[in-house]
N, C-alpha and C positions, 0 to 999 in steps of 0.2 A: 139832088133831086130838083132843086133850083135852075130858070135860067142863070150863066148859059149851058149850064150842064145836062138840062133836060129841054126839050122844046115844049114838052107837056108832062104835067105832074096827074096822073088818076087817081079817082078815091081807091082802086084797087093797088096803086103803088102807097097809096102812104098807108094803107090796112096792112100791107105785106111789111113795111119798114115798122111800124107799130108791133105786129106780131114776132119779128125776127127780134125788136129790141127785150121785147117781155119774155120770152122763150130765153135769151142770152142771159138778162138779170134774174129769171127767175130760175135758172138749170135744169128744166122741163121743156122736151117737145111739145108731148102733150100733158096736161093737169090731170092725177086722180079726176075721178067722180068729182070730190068732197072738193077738190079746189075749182073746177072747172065753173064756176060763177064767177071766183076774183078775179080769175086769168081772164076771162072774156071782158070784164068790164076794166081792167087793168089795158086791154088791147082797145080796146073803144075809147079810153079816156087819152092816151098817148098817141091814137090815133088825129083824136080832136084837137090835142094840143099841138100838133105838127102841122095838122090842116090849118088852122090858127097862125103860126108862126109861119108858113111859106103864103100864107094870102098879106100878112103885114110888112113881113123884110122888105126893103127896098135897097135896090141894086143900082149903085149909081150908073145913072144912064139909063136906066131900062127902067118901067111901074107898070 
């Protein structure tokens, strides 16, 4: 998702990579009812930390 791989990263690509990674370690498409609060703030928290980690890497050659 990084240059050069991407020319532009959206908040709606890293929700999706966030959700695909929680969906994968969690073995749920979708959460029950009863978990459907962990899953959402489990995808919002992995989300933040992504968005975090592609604003700080730095690529040599490119900032």
């Amino acid at each position: 998702m990084r240059p050069p791989f991407a020319d532009e990263v959206t908040e709606d690509d890293v929700r999706a990579a966030a959700l695909q990674y929680v969906r994968k370690i969690s073995g749920f498409r979708e959460p029950a009812a009863h978990n459907a609060e962990a899953f959402e703030e489990a995808v919002e928290a992995v989300a933040r930390a992504t968005a975090e980690l592609l604003e700080r890497i730095e690529v040599r050659g490119r900032r």
